[in-house]
C-alpha positions as CSV (number, residue, x, y, z in Angstrom):
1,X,129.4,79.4,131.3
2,X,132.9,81.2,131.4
3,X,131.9,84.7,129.8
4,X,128.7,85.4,130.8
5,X,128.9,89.0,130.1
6,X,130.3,88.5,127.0
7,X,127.3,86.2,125.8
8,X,124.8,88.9,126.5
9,X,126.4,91.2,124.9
10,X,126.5,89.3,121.7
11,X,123.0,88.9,122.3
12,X,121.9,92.4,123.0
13,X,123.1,92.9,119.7
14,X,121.5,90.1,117.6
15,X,118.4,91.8,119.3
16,X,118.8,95.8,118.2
17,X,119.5,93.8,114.7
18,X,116.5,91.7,114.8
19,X,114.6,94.6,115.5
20,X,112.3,93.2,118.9
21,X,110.3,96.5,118.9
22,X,106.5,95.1,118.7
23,X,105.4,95.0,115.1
24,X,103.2,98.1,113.5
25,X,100.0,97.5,110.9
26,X,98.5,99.6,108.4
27,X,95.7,97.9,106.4
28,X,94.7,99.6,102.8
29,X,91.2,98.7,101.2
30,X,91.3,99.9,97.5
31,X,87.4,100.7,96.3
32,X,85.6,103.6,94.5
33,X,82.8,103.7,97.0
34,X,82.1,103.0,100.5
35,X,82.2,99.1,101.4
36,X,85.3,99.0,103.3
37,X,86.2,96.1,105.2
38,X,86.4,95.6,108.8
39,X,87.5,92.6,110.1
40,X,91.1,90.5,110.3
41,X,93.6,90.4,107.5
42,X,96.2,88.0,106.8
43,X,99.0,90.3,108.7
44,X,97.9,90.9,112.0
45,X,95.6,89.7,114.7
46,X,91.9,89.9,115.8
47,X,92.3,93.2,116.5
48,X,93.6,94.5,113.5
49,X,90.5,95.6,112.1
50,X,91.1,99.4,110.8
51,X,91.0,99.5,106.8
52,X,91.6,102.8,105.4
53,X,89.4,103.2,102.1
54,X,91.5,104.7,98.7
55,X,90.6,105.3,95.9
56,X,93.5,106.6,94.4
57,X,95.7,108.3,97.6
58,X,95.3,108.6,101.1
59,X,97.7,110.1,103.3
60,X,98.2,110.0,107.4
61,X,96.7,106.4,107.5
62,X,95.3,105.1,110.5
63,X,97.0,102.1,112.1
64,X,95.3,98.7,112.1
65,X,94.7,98.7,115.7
66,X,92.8,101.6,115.9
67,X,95.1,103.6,117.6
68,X,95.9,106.2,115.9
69,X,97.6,107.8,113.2
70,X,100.4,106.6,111.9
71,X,102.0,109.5,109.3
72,X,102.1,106.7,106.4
73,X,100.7,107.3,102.6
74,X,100.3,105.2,100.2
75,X,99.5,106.3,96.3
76,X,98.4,104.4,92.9
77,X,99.3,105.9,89.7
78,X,99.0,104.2,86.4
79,X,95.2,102.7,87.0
80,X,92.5,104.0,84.6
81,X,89.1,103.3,87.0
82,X,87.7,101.2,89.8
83,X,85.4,97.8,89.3
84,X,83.9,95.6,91.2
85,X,83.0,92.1,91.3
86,X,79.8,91.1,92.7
87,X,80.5,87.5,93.2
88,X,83.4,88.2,95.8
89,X,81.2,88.6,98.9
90,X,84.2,89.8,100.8
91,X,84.0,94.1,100.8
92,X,87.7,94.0,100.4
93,X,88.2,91.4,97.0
94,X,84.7,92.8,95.5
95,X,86.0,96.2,94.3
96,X,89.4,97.3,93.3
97,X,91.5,99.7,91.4
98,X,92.3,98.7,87.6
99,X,94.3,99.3,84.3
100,X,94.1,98.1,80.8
101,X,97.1,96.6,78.8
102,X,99.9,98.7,81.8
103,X,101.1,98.0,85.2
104,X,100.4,99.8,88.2
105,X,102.7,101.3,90.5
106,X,102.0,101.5,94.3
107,X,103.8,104.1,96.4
108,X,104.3,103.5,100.1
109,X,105.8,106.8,102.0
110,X,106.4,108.3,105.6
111,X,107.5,104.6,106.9
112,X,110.7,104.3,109.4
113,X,113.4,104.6,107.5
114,X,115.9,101.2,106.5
115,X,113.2,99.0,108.2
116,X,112.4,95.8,107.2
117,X,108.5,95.5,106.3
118,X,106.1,92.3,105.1
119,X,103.5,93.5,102.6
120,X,100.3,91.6,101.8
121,X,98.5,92.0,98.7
122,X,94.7,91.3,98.0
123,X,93.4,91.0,94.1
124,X,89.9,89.0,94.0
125,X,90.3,89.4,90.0
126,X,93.1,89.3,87.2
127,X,96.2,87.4,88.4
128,X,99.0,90.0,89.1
129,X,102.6,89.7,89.7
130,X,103.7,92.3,92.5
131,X,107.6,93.4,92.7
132,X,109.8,95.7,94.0
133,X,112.6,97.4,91.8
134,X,114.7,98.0,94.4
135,X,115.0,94.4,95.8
136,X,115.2,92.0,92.8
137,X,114.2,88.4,93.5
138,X,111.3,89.9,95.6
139,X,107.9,88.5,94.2
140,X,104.5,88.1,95.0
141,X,101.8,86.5,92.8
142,X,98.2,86.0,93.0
143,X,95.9,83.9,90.8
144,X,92.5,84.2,92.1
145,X,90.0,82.0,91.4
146,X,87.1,84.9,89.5
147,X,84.1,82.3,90.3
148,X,84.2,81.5,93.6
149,X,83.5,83.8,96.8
150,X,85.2,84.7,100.0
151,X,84.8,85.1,103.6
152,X,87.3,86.4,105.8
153,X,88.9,85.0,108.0
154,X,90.4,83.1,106.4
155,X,91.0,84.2,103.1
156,X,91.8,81.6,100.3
157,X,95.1,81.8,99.1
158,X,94.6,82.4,95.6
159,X,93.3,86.1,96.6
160,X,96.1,87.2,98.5
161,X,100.0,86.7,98.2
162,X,102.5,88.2,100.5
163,X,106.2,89.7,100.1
164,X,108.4,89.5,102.9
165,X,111.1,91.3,104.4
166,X,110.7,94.1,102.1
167,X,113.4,97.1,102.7
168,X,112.4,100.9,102.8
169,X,114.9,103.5,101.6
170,X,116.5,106.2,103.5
171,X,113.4,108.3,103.2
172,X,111.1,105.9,104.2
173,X,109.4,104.7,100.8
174,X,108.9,101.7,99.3
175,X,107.9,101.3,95.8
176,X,105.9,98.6,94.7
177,X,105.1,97.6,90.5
178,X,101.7,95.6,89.9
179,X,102.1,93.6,87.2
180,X,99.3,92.4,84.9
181,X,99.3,88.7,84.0
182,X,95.8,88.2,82.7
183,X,92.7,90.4,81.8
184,X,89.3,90.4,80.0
185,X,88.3,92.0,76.1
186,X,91.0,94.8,76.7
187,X,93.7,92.4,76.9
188,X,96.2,92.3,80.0
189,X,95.0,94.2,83.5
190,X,96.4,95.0,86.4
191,X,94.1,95.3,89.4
192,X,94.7,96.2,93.4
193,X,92.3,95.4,95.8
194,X,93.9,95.6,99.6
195,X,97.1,96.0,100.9
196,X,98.4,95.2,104.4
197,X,101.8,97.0,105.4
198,X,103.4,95.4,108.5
199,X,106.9,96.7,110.6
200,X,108.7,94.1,111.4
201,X,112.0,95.3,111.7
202,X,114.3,98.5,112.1
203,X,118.2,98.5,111.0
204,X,120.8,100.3,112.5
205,X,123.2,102.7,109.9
206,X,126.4,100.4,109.6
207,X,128.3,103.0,111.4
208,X,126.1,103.7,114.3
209,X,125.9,99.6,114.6
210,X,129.6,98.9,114.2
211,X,130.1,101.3,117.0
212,X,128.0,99.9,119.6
213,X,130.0,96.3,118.7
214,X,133.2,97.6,119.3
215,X,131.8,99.7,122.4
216,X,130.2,96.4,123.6
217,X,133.2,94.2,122.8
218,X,135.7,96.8,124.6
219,X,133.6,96.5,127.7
220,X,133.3,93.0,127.3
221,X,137.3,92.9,126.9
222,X,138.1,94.5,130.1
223,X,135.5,92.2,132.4
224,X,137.2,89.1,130.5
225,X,140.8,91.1,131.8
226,X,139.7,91.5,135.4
227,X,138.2,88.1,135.6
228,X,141.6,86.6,134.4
């Protein structure tokens, strides 16, 4: 290879963009009581077995792992109650936060700031549709299947659905809309049952990345010089 330099440098930099810090989990478990899950999600690995119970907001959430806290919140406005289903077996699909005939909306804040995140939703009840204003052409559905019951792991994919690469803002925050696609008597309802938030990524401000490339390429430049 003639510029060896010169390829690791290009490399280095594909890194700091693809963000190879090790990924962070926060795992939710929506519920008006006290059966809160503890065991693997869809995000994450055996290990990840932290759920935070909320029932409406919970701030300074504990990460997955069990290893501290992490400074996140998350918040649901826009529900009316909390339900449960008796035939989910699962602690995290039988109960869940609800509203009649409106959407909900789920606030995420206190996350790394223009970071790249994968969300995974849980709803063991009334299909949803879960968006994010911010990023149009982001969408997550789930149509769960009311009459059967789940285990975990695995979890059947018609109770969970999962948006990727999901941008926070400059603050940290994400905002996420829940909405309702079926429902019961009261017509159309939304309904939240776990959430999984999962770092994948950080992103550089365009300056602060354009001036490591030309600081790279500079120094890159001069080997190439001295080598010729």
């Amino acid at each position: 290879m003639k510029y060896p330099f010169f390829t690791a440098a290009m490399g280095l930099i594909a890194l700091i963009i693809s963000g190879a810090a090790s990924a962070t989990l926060i795992n939710v478990d929506f519920q008006s009581g006290s059966n809160t899950y503890s065991g693997q999600g869809v995000l994450g690995g055996a290990t990840d077995t932290t759920w935070n119970p909320l029932s409406n907001t919970a701030s300074n959430l504990l990460f997955a792992d069990g290893s501290g806290a992490s400074g996140v919140s998350v918040s649901v406005t826009g529900f009316v109650g909390n339900a449960s289903n008796n035939s989910q077996t699962n602690p995290i699909l039988n109960d869940w936060l609800y509203g009649f005939s409106n959407l909900m909306t789920i606030s995420i804040e206190g996350l790394a700031a223009n970071s790249i995140f994968d969300l995974a939703f849980y709803n063991g009840f009334y299909w949803q549709d879960f968006t994010v204003p911010s990023q149009a052409g982001l969408l997550a559905s789930t149509r769960p299947n009311t009459s059967s019951s789940a285990g975990a792991p695995p979890f059947t994919t018609d109770k969970y659905a999962i948006l990727q690469n999901v941008m926070s803002d400059a603050t940290g925050a994400i905002t996420i809309l829940d909405t309702p696609v079926s429902g019961g008597p009261y017509g159309l309802s939304s309904s939240i049952a776990g959430l999984q938030i999962q770092h994948m990524a950080s992103v550089p401000e365009p300056s602060t990345l354009a001036l490591f490339t030309l600081g790279i390429m500079g120094f890159a430049l001069r080997r190439f010089k001295k080598q010729a």
